[in-house]
N, C-alpha and C positions, 0 to 999 in steps of 0.2 A: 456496789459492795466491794471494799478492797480487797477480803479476800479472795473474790474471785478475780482478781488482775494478775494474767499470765506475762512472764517474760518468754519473750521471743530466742529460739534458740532451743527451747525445752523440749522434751517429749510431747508435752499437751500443745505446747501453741499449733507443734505440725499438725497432730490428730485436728485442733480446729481451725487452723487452715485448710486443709485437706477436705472437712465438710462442709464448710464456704464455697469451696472455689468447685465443689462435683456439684453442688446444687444449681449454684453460681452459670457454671459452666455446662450442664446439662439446658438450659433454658438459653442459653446464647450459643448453640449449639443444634437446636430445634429450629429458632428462627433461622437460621441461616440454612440447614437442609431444605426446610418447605419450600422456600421459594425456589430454589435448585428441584426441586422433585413435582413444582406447577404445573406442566405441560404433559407429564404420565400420568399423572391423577387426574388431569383435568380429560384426559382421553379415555383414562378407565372408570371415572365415574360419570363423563357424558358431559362435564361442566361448560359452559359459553365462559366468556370475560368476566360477568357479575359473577359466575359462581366462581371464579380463580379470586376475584374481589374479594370474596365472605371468607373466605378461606384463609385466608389475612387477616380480613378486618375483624371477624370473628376473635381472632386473639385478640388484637389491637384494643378494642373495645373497649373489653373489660377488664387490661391492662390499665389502659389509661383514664379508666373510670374511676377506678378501686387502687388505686398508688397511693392516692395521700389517704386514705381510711386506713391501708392494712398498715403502713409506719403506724399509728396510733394505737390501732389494735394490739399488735408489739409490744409497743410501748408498755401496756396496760396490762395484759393477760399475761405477757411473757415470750420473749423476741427468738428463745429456744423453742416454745409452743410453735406460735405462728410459722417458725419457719420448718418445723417437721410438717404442720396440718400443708404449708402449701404445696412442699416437694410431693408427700403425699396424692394429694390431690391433682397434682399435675401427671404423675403417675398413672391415676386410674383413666386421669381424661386421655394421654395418651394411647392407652389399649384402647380405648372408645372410636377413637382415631383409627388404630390401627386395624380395628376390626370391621370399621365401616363401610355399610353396605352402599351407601346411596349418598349423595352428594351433604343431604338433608342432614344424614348424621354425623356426618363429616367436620362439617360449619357447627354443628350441635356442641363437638367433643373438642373442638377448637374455642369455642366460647369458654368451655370450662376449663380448657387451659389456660385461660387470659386470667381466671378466678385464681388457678394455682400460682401463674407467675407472677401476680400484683402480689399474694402472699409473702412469696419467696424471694422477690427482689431486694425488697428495700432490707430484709434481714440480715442480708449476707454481712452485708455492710453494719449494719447495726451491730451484730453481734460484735464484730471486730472493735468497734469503736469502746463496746463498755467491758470487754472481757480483756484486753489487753493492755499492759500498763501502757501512760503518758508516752514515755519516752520511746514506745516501741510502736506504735500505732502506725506511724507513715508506714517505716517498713512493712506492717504488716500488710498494708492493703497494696503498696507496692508490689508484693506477694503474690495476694492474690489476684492482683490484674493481670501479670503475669501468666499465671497459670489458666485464667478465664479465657486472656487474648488466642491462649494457644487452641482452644472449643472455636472462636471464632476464626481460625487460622486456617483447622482442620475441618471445618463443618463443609465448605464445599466439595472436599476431597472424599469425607467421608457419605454423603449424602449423593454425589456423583457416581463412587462406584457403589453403592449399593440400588440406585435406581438403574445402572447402565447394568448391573450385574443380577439382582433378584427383583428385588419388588421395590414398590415406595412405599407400602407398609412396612418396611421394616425402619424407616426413619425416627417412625413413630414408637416402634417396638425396640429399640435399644435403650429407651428411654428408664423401663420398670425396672434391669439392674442397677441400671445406676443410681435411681430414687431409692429404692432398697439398700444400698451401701450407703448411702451416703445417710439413710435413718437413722440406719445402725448405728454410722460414726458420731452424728451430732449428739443421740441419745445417751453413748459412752461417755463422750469425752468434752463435748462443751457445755457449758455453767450455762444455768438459767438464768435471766438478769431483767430486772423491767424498771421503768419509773414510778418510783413509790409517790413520786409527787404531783402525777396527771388527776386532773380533776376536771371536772364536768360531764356531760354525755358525748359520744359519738357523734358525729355527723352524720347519722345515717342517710338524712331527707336530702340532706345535701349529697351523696353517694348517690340516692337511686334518682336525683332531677339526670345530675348530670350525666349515668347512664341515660337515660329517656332521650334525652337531648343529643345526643351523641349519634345514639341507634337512630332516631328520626334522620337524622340529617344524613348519617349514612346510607340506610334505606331510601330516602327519596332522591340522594345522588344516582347512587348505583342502577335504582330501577329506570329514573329517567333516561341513562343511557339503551335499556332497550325500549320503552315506549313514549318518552319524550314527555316533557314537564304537566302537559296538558291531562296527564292521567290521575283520577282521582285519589289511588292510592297515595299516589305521587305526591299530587300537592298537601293529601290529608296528611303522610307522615313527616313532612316540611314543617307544614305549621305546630305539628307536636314537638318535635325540634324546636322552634322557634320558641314556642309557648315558656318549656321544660327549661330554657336556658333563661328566659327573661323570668323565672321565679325562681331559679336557683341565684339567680344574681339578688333578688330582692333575700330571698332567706339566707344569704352568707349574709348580707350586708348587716341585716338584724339578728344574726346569730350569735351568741356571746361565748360559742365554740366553733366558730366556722371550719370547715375543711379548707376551704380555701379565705385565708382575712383579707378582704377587701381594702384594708389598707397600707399592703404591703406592695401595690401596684402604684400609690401616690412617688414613689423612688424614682425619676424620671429615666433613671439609668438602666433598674431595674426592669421600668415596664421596655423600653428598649432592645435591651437583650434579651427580652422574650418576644417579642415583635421579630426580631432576626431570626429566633428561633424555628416562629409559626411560618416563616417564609420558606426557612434554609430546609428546613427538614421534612416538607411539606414537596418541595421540589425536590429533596436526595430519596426521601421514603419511594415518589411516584418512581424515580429513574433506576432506582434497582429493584423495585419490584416487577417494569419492565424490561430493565435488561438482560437478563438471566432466562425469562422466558422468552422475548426474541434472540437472544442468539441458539435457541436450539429449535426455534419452529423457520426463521428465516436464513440463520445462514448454518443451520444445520449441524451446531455442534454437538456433540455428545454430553451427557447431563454433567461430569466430573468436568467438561471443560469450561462449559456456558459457570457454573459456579467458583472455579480457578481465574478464570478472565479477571475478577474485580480484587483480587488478592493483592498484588502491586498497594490498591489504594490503603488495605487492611497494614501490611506492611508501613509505608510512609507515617501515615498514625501512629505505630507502633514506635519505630526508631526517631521520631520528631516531635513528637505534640510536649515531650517535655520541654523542647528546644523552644518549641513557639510559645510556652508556658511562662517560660522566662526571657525571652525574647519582650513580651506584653509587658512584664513587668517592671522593665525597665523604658519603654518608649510610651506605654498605654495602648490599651487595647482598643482604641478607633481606628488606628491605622491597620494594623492585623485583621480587624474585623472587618476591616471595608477593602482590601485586598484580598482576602479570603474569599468573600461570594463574589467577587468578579472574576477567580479564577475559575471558583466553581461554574458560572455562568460558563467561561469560554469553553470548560471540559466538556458542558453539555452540548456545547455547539458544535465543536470539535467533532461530537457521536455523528452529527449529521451526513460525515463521511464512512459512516458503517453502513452496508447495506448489501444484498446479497451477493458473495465473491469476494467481499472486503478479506482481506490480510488482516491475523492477528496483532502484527510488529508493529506495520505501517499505518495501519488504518484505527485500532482498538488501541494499543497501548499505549498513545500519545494522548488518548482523551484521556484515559486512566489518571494515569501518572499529575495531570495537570488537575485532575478530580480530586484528586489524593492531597494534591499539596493546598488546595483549596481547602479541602477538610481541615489539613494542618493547622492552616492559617486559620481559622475560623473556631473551632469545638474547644479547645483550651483555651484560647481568652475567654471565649462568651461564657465558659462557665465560673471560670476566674471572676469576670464582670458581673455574673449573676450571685454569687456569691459573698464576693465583697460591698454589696452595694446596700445589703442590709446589715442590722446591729447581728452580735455574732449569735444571738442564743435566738434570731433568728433563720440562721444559715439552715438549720434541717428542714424548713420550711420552704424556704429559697430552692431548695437544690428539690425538693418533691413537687414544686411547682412547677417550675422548668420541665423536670423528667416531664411531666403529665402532661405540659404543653408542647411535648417534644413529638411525644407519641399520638396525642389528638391530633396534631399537623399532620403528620401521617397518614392516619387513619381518614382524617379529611379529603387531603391529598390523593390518595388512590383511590377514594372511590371520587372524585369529582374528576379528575385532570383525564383519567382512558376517557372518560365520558366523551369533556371537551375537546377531546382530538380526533373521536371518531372511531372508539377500537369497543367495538361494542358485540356481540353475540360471537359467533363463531369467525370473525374476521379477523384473530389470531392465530388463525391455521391456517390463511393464507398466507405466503411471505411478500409478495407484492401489495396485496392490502394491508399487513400490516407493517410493510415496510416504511410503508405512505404516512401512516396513522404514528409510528415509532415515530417518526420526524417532528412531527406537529407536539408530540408529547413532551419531545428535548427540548425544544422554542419555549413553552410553556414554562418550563421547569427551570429554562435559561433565563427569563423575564423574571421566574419568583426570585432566582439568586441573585439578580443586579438589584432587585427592589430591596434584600436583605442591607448590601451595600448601601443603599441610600438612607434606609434605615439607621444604620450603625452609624454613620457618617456624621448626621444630623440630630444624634438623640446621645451618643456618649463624648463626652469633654473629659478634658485634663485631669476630673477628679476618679475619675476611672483608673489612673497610674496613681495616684496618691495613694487607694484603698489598697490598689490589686497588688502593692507590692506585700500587704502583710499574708498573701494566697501562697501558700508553698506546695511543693509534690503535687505537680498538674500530671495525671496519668490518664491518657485514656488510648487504651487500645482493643475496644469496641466500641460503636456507635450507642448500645444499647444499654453501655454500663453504667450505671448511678454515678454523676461525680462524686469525688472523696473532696475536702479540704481539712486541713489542718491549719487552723491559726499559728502564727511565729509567738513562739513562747520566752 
């Protein structure tokens, strides 16, 4: 609707920036305290490894299940709705959270946060896209990445001293002012906007295989690490897994609204750069979800520092990934992408000189730093790559696949890889036994990263700079942020 197109600069565009980027930034903000606050929950509510798993994957889940339904719901019902119901809702599940008695409700109230943040993600972004003029759009979300990076900047520091200093329920419970301001703001002052032009039904079927499929194979990862494959649960929730995925693929394929179209993966580039994806993020998801918690059960840090440690990398992202954005876009993104996961590989190997008495300078910051430039090299092309590689009025499609394949890697990724290295029940509070187990987890995770390299290496060509030079304003200074693109006009 034209009237509703804000110029940048005004009284309104701040008010909805402002309620973008607290939504925005409340739930990138969240993820990054949890895993900073793993090892006091996991003492105060009794949890082994599976249960510090669920407690993750429990977001993860229903994140990456429900990301391409809630863009459509948006679309459809109204991108102002949706993104009030999911702050909302992320709000209540965080008191559920915070109030948690027992491990059970824990993973309960963390699931229903994964309901709120698939809500509220893909929003933030939308909203910016149809409420702000043409000409002002980059800036805009240049904006707001800005303001999000700074939630993922501060989250270990603020999630460090409030576990080293009160509780770790209180990580949870900062959450309901800021949901509440930030209702208020969008209610005010941002326009409601939707596509008057969507048709068909919803993907529901295809929403709940792909939950089904997801939960199964998470479930039968995770439990086989304490009782080993041969358990009947075990194998029963695999094959429902299996089952849930081989008929969600049949039903997109026949679906004449699919959530996910089946033939947007024929793009050899495209399916590529998700290939890399399922590799790269699947090995960065397992190693910061164990890094943070071994360094403060094995070599003892304090909660604000074990989540300060990996900052270096958040920073490099931050002041570079525009550089490596345009860097791809002039030489193509095979090279970047295949220099990217081999750096990443070495950083994880590099970890293998962390171990108890390790030095922060000498022994952590050099895997960092070489982590970080790794990331550089690697998250702004591939997204670049993934988005240039379909027609454009596919791109919202493109970039909600991705994210989903981004976060399922993840979610795959931690609960399989502690498995296969051996860090299984309570042998994260040994720091010798999981000093042992951290090692095997980096190899692991260093094998996914070279495999992404091979990947990229072998699957994008020259037509990858041809597209990606029309990709401008590469931002990304969180891991967990939706790409933006903007077509050159």
């Amino acid at each position: 609707m034209a009237e509703e197109r804000i110029a940048l600069g005004t009284a309104r565009a701040r008010w909805v920036l402002a309620a973008t980027a607290l939504g925005s930034g409340m739930a990138f903000l969240d993820g990054t305290v949890v895993n900073v606050a793993l090892p006091a929950m996991g003492e105060d509510l009794g949890a082994d490894m599976a249960g510090l798993q669920w407690i993750v994957n429990g977001y993860m889940l229903m994140l990456a299940s429900l990301i391409l339904l809630s863009g459509s719901l948006g679309d459809r019902l109204g991108r102002r709705r949706m993104y009030v119901i999911g702050v909302a809702w992320f709000a209540v599940a965080s008191v559920i959270c915070t109030i948690a008695p027992n491990l059970e409700v824990m993973i309960a109230g963390r699931v229903l946060q994964g309901i709120g943040g698939a809500l509220l993600t893909p929003g933030s972004l939308a909203i910016l896209q149809t409420t702000f003029a043409p000409g002002d759009r980059g800036k805009a979300v240049g904006t707001w990445s800005g303001l999000t990076s700074v939630a993922a900047a501060i989250g270990p520091f603020v999630g460090g001293t409030l576990v080293d200093s009160g509780s770790w329920r209180l990580i949870f419970l900062i959450n309901a002012p800021i949901a509440l301001l930030t209702i208020l703001v969008t209610l005010k002052h941002v326009p409601e906007t939707r596509d008057e032009t969507m048709a068909g039904k919803l993907d529901l079927g295809g929403a709940c295989l792909a939950t089904i499929g997801l939960a199964g194979f998470t479930f039968g990862l995770i439990q086989a690490g304490e009782s080993g494959f041969g358990n009947a649960p075990v194998i029963a929730s695999l094959v429902v897994g299996l089952i849930a995925f081989g008929v969600f693929v049949e039903v997109e394929r026949r679906s004449s609204h699919p959530m996910l179209p089946p033939g947007i993966f024929a793009n050899r580039r495209f399916t590529g750069a998700n290939l890399v994806t399922v590799v790269v993020y699947g090995a960065l998801g397992t190693a910061t979800f164990l890094v943070v918690v071994y360094f403060q059960t094995a070599l003892g840090y304090a909660a604000i520092w074990a989540g300060a440690s990996l900052l270096p990398m958040t920073a490099l992202m931050f002041f570079l990934s525009g550089w490596a954005g345009g860097l791809a876009e002039k030489i193509g993104a095979r090279i970047p992408m295949t220099v990217g996961p081999l750096l990443m590989a070495g950083g994880f190997l590099l970890m293998l000189r962390i171990s108890p008495g390790a030095q922060y300078v000498t022994d952590v910051l050099p895997a960092v730093v070489v982590l970080g430039l790794g990331l550089v090299a690697t998250v702004a092309p591939l997204t670049a790559t993934v988005l240039s590689s379909v027609e454009d009025h596919h791109a919202g499609i493109a970039s909600g696949v991705n994210n989903a394949i981004a976060r399922s890697a993840q979610l795959m990724a931690v609960a399989a890889i502690p498995m296969a290295a051996g860090i299984t029940g309570e042998s994260y509070r040994d720091p010798v036994a999981f000093s042992n187990s951290f090692h095997r987890a980096l190899i692991i995770s260093a094998v996914l990263a070279a495999a992404g390299a091979v990947i990229a290496w072998t699957t994008l060509g020259d037509g990858t700079r041809r597209r990606t030079v029309q990709v401008l304003h590469h931002r990304h200074c969180a891991l967990d942020a939706p790409p933006y693109r903007e077509v050159a006009r």
